[in-house]
N, C-alpha and C positions, 0 to 999 in steps of 0.2 A: 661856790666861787664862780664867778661870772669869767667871762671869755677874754676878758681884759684885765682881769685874775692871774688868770690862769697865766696868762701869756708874760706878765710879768714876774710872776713865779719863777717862770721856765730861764729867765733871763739871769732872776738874779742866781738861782744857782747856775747857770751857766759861767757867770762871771767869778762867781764862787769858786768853783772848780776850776776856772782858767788860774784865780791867782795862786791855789792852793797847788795844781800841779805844778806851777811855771816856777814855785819855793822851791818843790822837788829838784826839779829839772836847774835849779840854777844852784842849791846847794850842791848835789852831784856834782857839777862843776866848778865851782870853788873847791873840792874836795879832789878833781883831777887837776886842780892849776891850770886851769885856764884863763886867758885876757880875760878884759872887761868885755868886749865884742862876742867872745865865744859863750861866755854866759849869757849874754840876752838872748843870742841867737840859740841855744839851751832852753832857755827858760819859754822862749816863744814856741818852740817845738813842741816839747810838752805839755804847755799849758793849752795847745790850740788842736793840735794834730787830729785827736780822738771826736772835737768838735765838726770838724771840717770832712773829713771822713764820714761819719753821719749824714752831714749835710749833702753831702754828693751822691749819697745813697740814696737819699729818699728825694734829691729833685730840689732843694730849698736851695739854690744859688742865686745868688753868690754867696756860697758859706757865710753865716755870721764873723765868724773870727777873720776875715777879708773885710765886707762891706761895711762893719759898724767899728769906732776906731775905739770903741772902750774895751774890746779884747786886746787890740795892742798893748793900749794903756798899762790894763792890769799886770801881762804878761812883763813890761818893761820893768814896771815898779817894782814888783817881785826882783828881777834880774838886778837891779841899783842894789834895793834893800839888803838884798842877801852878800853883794860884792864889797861893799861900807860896812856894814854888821853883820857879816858872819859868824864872829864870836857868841853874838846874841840867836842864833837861830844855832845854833849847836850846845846849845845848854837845853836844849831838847834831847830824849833819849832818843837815840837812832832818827833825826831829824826828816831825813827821805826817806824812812818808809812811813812816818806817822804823818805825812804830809802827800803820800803817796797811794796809804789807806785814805785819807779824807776825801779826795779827788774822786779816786776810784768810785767812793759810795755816792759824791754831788753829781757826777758824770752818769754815772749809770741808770741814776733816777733822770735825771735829765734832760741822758738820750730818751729810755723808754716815754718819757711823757710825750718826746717832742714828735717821736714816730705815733705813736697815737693821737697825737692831734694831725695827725698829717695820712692816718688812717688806714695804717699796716697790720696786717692782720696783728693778734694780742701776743703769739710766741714768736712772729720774726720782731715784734717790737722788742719784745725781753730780749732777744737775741742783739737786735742793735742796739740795746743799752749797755750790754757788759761790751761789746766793741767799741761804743764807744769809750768807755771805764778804762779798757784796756790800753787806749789806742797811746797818749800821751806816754804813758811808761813805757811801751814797746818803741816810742823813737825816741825818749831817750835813754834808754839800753843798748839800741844801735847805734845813733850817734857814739855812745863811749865805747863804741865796738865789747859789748858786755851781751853773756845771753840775756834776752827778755826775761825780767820776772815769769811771766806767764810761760815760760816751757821750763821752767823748774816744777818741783814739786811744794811749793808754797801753797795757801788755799788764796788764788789770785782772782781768777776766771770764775772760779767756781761762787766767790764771794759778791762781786759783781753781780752775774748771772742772779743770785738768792737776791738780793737789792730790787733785780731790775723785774725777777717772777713775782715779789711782794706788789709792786707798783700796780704792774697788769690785774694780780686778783684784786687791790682795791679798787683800781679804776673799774674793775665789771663789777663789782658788790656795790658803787656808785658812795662809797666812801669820802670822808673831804677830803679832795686836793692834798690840803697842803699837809693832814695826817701822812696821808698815806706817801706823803714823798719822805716826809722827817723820818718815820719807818723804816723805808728801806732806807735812806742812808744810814741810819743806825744802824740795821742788820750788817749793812755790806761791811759799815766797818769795822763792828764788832765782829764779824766773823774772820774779818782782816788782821785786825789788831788780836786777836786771843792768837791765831796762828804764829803771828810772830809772837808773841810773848811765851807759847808755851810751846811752839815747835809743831804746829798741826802740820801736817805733808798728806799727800796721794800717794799710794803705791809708785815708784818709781819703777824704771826697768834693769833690768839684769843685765850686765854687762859678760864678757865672754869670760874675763878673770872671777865671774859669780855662776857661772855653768854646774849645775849638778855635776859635784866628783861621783864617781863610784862607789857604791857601797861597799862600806869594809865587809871584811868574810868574817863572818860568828864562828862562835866553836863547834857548832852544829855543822854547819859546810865544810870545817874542818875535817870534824870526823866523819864526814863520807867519803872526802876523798880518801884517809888511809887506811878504810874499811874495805 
């Protein structure tokens, strides 16, 4: 695939992933009762946030999701769609995370492509692919003052992440394009999607109400004390 290939690859999942998070981010909000106005402005956070982010990192300004107005666009459409037919995006099972895993995985390939055409080393590109994966669902988590998916014990980061390392080995094995982008997104979101479906988590940590008690005393320590 040639340079003008490639480059519209990058776009169209770029857009992909803005309209699929900006579903996210704008059923969340129909789901907390928000106007019409707080939804798009929802659905534009999410859908762009993770992009623009990226963008700032590696130097491409004016972020796409600023300068070219088909990110608006989609972000908007999404916002309408979901505020008129909500009914219809909720006959989906759990709507925002299956539209949240899909994001994740177009995002994260994405990013990594877009930082390697732009010539980051191969593991800070992986790395700014799952940032950018992440980035959309972490504002809107805070926008609904909600923890981030990503500091739970979901397989969030880590799902991204495998997405955005698949990407990197194809692109050094000099694999096609656009194999190896449909790859990871299937990894990411298959790894996304099985967690939710069947409950995958990370070791979490231990709270002080989970503190090793004491060991009870055996019969054996018994009978030495009244020996």
């Amino acid at each position: 695939m040639g340079e003008h290939g490639t480059g519209t690859l990058l776009l169209v999942l770029d857009l992909v992933g803005t309209f699929v998070f900006a579903l996210s981010g704008a059923t969340a909000g129909v789901k907390k009762r928000l106007d019409l106005f707080g939804i798009l402005v929802l659905s534009f956070a999410a859908g762009n946030a993770g992009g623009i982010g990226r963008d700032l990192l590696i130097g491409a300004t004016p972020p796409a999701a600023i300068s070219d107005w088909r990110y608006l666009g989609v972000s908007l459409l999404a916002g309408v769609i979901t505020f008129w037919r909500p009914y219809d995006i909720d006959r989906l099972n759990n709507p925002v995370l299956l539209f949240d895993a899909a994001g994740l995985g177009l995002f994260a390939v994405a990013g990594t492509q877009k930082a390697l055409a732009f010539g980051l080393h191969p593991v800070m590109a992986a790395t700014l692919g799952m940032l950018t994966g992440i980035g959309g669902g972490m504002t809107r988590d805070v926008l609904l003052t909600e923890i981030p998916t990503v500091l739970r014990a979901d397989l969030y980061a880590v799902a991204a992440l495998a997405g955005a390392t698949l990407v990197v080995i194809g692109t050094r094995l000099h694999l096609s394009v656009a194999a190896v982008a449909i790859g990871g997104v299937v990894l990411c979101f298959g790894l996304r999607f099985m967690s939710i479906r069947y409950g995958w988590r990370l070791p979490t940590a231990r709270g002080h109400d989970q503190a090793a008690k004491p060991r009870p005393k055996n019969r054996e320590d018994n009978g030495k004390r009244r020996s």
